[in-house]
C-alpha positions as CSV (number, residue, x, y, z in Angstrom):
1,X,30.7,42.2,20.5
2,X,27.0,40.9,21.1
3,X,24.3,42.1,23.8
4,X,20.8,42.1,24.4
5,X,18.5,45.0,24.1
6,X,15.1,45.3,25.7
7,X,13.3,49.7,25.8
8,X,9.9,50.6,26.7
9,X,8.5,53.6,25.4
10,X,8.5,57.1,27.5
11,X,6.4,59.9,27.0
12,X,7.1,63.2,25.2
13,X,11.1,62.2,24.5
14,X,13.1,65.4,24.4
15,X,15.1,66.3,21.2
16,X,18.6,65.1,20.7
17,X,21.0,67.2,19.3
18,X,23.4,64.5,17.9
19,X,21.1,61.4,16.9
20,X,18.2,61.0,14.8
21,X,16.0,58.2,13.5
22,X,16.1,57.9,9.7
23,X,13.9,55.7,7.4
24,X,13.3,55.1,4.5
25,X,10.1,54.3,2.4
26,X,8.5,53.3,-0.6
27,X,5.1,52.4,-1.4
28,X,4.5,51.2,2.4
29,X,1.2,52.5,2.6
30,X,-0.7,53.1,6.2
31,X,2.6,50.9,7.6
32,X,5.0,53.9,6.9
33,X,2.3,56.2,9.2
34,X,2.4,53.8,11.6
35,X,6.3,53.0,11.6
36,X,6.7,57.0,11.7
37,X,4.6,57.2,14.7
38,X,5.8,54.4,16.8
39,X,9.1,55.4,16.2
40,X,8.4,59.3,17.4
41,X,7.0,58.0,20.8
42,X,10.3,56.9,21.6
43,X,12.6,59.0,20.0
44,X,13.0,62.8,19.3
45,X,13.7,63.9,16.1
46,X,12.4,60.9,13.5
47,X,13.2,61.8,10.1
48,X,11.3,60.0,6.8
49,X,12.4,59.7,3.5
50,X,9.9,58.9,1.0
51,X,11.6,57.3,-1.8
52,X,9.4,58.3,-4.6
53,X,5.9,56.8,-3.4
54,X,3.3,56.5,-5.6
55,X,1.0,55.1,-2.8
56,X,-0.1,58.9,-1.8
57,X,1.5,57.8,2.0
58,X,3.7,61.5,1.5
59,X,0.6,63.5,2.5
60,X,-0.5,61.8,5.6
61,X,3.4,62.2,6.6
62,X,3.6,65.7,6.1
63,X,0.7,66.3,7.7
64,X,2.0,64.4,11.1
65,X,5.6,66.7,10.4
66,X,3.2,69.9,9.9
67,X,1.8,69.3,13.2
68,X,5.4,68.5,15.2
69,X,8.4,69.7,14.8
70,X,9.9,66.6,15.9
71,X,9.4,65.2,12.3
72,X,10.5,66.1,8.9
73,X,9.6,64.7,6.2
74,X,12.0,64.4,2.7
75,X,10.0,63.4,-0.3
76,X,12.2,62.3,-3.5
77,X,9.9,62.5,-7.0
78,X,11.2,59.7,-8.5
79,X,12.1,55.9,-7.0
80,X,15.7,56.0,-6.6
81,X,16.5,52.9,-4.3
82,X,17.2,52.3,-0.5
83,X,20.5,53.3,-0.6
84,X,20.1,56.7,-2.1
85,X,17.1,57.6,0.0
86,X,19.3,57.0,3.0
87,X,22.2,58.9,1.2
88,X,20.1,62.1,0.6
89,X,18.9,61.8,4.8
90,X,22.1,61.0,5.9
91,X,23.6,64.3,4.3
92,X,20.9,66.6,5.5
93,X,21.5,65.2,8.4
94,X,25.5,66.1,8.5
95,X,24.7,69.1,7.6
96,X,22.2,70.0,10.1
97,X,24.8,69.0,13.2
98,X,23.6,65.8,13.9
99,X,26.4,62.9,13.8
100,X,24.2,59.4,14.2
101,X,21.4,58.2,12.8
102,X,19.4,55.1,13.9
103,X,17.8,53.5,10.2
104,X,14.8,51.6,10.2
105,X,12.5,50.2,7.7
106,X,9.0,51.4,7.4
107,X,6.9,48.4,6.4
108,X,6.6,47.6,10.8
109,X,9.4,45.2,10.8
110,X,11.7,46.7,12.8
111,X,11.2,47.6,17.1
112,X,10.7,50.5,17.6
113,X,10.7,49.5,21.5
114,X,14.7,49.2,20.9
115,X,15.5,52.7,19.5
116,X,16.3,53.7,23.2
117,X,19.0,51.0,24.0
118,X,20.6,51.4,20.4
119,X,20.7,54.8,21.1
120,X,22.4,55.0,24.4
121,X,24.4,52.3,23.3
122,X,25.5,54.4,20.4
123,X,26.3,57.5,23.1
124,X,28.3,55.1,24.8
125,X,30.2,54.0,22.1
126,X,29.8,57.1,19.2
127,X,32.9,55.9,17.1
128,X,31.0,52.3,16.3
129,X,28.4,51.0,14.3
130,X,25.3,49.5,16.2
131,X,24.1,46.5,14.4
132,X,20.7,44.9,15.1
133,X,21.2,41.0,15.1
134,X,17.8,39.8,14.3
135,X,16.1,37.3,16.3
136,X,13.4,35.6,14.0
137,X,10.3,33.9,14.9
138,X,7.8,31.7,13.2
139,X,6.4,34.6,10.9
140,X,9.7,34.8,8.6
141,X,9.6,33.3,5.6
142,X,11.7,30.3,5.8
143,X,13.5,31.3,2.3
144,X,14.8,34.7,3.4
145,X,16.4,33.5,6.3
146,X,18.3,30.6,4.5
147,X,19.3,33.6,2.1
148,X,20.5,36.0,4.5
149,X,22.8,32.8,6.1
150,X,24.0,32.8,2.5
151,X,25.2,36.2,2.2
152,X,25.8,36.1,5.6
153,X,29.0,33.6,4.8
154,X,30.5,35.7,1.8
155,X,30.0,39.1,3.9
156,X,32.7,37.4,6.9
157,X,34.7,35.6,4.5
158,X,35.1,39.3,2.9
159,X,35.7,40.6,6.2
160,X,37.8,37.9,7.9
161,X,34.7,37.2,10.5
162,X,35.6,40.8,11.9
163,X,32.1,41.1,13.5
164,X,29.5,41.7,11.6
165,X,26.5,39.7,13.2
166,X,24.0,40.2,10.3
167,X,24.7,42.0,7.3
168,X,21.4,42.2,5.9
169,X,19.3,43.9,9.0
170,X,18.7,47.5,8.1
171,X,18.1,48.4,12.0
172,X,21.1,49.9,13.0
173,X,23.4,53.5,14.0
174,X,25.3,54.5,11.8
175,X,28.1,57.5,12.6
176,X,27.5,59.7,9.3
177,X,30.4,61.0,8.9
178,X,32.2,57.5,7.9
179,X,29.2,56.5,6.4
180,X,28.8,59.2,3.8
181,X,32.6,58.9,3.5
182,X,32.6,55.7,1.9
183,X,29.0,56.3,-0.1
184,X,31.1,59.1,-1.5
185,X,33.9,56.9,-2.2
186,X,31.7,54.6,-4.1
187,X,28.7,54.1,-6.3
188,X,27.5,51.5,-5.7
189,X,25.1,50.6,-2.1
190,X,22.1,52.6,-3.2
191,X,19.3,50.0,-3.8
192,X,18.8,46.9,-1.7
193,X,22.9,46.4,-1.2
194,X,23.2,49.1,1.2
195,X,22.9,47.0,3.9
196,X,25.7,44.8,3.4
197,X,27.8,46.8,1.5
198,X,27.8,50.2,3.7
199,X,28.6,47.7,6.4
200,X,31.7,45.5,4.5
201,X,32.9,48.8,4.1
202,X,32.8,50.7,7.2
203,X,34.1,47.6,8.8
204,X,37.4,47.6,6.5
205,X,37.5,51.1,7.5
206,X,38.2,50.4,11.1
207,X,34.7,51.2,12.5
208,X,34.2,49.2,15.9
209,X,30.8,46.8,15.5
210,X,28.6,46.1,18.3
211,X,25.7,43.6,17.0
212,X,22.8,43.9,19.7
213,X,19.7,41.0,19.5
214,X,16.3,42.5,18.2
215,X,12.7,40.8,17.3
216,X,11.9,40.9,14.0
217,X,8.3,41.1,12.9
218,X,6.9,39.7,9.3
219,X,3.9,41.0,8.5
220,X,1.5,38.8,6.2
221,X,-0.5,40.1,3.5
222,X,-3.8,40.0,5.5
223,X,-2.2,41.9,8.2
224,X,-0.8,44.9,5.5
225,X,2.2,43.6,5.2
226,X,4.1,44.8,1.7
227,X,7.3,43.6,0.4
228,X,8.8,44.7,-2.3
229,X,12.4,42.2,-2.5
230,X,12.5,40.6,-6.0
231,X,14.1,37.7,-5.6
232,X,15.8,37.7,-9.0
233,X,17.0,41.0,-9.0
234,X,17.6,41.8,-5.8
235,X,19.8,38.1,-5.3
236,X,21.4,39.5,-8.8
237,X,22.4,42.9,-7.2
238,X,23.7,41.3,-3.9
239,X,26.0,38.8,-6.0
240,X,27.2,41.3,-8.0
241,X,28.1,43.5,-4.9
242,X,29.9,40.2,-3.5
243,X,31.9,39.8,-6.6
244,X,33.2,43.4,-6.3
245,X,33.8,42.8,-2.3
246,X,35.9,39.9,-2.7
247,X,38.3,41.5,-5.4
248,X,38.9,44.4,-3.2
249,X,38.7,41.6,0.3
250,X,42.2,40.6,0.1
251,X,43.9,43.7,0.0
252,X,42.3,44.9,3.5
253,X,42.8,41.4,5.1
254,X,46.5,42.1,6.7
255,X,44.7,45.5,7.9
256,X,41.9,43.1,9.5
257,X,44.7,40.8,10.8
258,X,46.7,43.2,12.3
259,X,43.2,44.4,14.5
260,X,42.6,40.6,15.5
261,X,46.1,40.3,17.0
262,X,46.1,43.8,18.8
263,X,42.4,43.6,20.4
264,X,43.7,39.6,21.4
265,X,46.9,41.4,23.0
266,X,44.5,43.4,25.1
């Protein structure tokens, strides 16, 4: 299922008891402060969790979460990867009542303008997984998006083309409670495979998928834009997730079949 998203932002959003924005961040500099703030104009609470920065960007967050209580801030000591950062919010998150959470990057990629739609659409539908389907323009590097076609392929082969509009695009709800049931399950997903392998997996779990268009921004360096993908080792880590994906594939494929054939009935 694919629609369109457009949001504008709206003053002073009030709290939500059941969905939160969560990001991650590391080393992101004056980008994280300004992710963090677009994304509490729209939405109500806006968590961060600052994977062991060295960058000092943790003070000038706490600070902001000092001053509104629509904000907290998680600081890890040490680097411990995308995945893990996103574990350790995710939890806190369970465990404070909340039962979504809306991830986004903080280095200004991601639009902030469509945390509203992904939200309600999320309300509307709280048993699926909201995934952003990114809509690129001239400012991505031509590489990445050849790359993400790559993995792209492997991800639906691995999931019998179940859904799963882009496997690579961090913006996107998650339901926790599935999602920490299958990080629990596994130990893998905590660096830069998160994306694609949290996703592989909630979707051989049964999860419904709605994949909803957003812009994507790439900043360049003059602009502040950071990166921090290695192409070696983070094209080394996705292979190796998609090596473990397709020995497991086959033995959830007549589960994924037997869906096809029911939702084709309806």
């Amino acid at each position: 299922m694919a629609v369109a998203a457009a949001g504008s932002a709206s003053a002073a959003p009030p709290a939500s008891s059941t969905h939160l924005v969560l990001i991650p961040s590391y080393n992101a500099g004056a980008l994280a402060v300004h992710t963090l703030r677009a994304a509490r104009e729209r939405w109500n609470p806006v968590w961060v969790v600052v994977d062991g920065s060295t960058d000092g960007s943790a003070h000038e967050l706490e600070r902001l979460a000092s001053a509104d209580a629509g904000i907290r801030v998680l600081v890890l000591p040490h680097n411990r990867g995308k995945g893990a950062a996103l574990r350790l919010g995710a939890q806190a998150a369970h465990e404070a009542g909340y039962t979504h959470a809306l991830t986004m990057d903080s280095d200004a990629q991601h639009p902030p303008q469509c945390i509203e739609p992904f939200m309600a659409l999320s309300a509307a539908h709280p048993q699926a997984l909201v995934l952003g389907l990114p809509q690129f323009d001239e400012s991505a590097p031509a590489m990445r998006v050849r790359g993400r076609k790559i993995c792209n392929w492997w991800v639906n082969l691995e999931t019998l083309w179940a859904g799963i509009g882009d496997s690579l695009f961090g913006f996107r709800v998650y339901p926790l409670r599935p999602l920490l049931t299958v990080m629990d399950r596994h130990r893998w997903m905590r660096r830069f495979d998160f994306d694609a392998e949290s996703a592989v997996r909630l979707c051989w779990m049964g999860t419904p998928l709605i994949n909803v268009q957003a812009p994507v921004r790439y900043l360049r360096r003059d602009e502040g834009g950071v990166s921090h993908f290695n192409y070696l080792r983070d094209n080394s880590l996705l292979a190796w997730m998609h090596a473990r994906l397709l020995l497991e594939a086959p033995a959830h494929w007549p589960a994924l079949l037997m869906r096809r054939r029911r939702a084709h009935r309806l």
